[in-house]
C-alpha positions in Angstrom: 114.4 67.6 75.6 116.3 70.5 75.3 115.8 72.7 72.1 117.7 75.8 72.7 116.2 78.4 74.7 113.1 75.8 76.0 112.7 72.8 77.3 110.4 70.6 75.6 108.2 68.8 78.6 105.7 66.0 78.0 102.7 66.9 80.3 101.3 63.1 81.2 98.0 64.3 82.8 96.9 66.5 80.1 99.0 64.6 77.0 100.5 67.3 75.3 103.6 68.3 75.0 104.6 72.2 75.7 107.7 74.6 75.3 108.7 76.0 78.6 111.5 78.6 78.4 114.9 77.5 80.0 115.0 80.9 82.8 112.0 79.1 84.8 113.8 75.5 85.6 117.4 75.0 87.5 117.9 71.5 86.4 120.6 72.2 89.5 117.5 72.8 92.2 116.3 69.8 94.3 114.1 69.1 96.8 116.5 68.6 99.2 115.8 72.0 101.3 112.4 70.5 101.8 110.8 71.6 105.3 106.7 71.2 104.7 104.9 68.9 102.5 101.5 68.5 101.8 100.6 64.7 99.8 97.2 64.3 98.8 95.1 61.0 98.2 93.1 61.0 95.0 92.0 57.8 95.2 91.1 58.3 99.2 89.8 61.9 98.5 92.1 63.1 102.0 95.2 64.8 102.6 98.2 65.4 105.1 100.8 67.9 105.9 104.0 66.7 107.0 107.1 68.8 108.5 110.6 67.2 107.5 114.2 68.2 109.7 116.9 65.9 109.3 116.0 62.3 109.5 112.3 63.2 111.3 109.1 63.4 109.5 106.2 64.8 111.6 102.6 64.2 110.4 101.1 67.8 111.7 97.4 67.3 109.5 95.3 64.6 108.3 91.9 65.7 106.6 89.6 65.2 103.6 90.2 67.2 100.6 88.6 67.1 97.2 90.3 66.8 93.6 89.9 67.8 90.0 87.3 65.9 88.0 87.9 65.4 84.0 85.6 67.2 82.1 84.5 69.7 79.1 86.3 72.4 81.0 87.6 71.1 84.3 90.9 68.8 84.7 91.9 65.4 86.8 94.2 67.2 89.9 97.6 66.0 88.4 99.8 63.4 90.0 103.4 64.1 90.7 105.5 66.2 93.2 105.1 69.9 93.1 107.1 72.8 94.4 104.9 75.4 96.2 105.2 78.1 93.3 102.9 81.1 95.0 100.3 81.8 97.2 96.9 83.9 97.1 94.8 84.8 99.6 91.6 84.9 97.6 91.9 83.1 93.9 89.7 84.8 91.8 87.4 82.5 89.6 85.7 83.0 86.2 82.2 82.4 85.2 81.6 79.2 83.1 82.4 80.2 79.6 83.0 83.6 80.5 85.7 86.4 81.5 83.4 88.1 84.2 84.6 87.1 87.9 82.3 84.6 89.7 83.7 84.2 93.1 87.3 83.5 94.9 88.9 80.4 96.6 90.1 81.7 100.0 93.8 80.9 101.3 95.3 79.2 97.7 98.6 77.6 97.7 99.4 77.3 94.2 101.9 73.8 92.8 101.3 73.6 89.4 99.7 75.9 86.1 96.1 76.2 87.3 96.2 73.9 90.3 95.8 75.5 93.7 95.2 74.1 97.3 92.6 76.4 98.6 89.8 76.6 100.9 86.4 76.1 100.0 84.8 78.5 96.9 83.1 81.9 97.5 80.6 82.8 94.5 80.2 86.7 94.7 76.4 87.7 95.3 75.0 90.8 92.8 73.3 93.4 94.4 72.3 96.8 92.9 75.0 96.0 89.9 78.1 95.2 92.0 79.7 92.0 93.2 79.0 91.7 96.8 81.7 89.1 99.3 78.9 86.9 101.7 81.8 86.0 103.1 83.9 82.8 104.0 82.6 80.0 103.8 84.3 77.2 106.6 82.0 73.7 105.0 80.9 72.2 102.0 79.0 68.3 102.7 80.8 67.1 99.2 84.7 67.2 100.5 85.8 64.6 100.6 83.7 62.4 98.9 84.6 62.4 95.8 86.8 64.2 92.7 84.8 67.3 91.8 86.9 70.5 91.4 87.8 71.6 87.9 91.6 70.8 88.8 92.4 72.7 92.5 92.1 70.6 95.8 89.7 72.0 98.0 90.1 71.8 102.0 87.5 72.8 104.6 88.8 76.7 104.7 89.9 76.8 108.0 92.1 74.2 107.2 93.5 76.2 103.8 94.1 78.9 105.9 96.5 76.8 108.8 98.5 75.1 105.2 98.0 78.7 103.7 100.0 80.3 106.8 102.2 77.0 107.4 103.9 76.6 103.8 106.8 77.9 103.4 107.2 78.6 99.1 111.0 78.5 98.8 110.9 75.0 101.0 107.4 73.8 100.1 106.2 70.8 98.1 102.8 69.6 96.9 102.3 65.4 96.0 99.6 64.0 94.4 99.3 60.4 94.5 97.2 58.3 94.1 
């Protein structure tokens, strides 16, 4: 609905309603310069990445991946189709219920508020007061198995880092289906 300077936007997956200022959508921008897309299963818990030009559509990855989980302070992974809006090569993370920094998702594509595509979560280690990086870590046993991410999708990271180097932002989608 359009209310002046916003745009009033029902958000289905978290039931609310918000304001979002007219200068960040182009009602005239489509999805028809679409290149790369990545759709990801919530139901099946996998993902693939698929290249589009002209009438072909090339499958390039199939793996698992692991979605958000609804909770007291994590989200469902929300279902619709995304444009890539950014990417981060380490996502910084908080602490539960806390501002201090716990740890980063490596290689994070991000397609919607909060929601990123990233490898799999590094918790910083303490040692003598500072935050110490152990380092990248490639495997977690859970992805894959079932939703349990706060809202992100998590990949095995080497696989983040190929979609992380592979998406292209200005031609990029994300689709969560389910």
């Amino acid at each position: 609905e359009d209310s002046g300077v916003f745009y009033r936007v029902k958000v289905e997956s978290f039931d609310q309603e918000v304001y979002i200022p007219k200068n960040f959508i182009d009602p005239n921008d489509t999805l028809s310069n679409l290149t790369h897309a990545i759709v990801i299963d919530r139901n099946q818990q996998n993902q693939a990445a698929f290249e589009l030009s002209g009438d072909e559509i090339r499958m390039i990855s199939y793996t698992l991946a692991t979605t958000g989980l609804q909770g007291q302070s994590s989200f469902e992974t929300p279902l619709g189709t995304f444009r890539t809006l950014e990417k981060k090569d380490r996502f910084q993370y908080l602490k539960s219920n806390s501002s201090e920094i716990a740890g980063y998702a490596p290689y994070a594509i991000r397609f919607c508020g909060g929601a990123y595509v990233h490898g799999v979560p590094v918790n910083y280690e303490e040692k003598d007061g500072e935050l110490v990086d152990p380092g990248i870590i490639e495997y977690l046993q859970t992805i894959g198995t079932f939703p349990r991410s706060h809202m992100c999708v998590r990949n095995f990271s080497s696989h983040a880092e190929f979609l992380y180097n592979w998406i292209e932002l200005a031609n990029g989608a994300v689709i969560i289906i389910e």
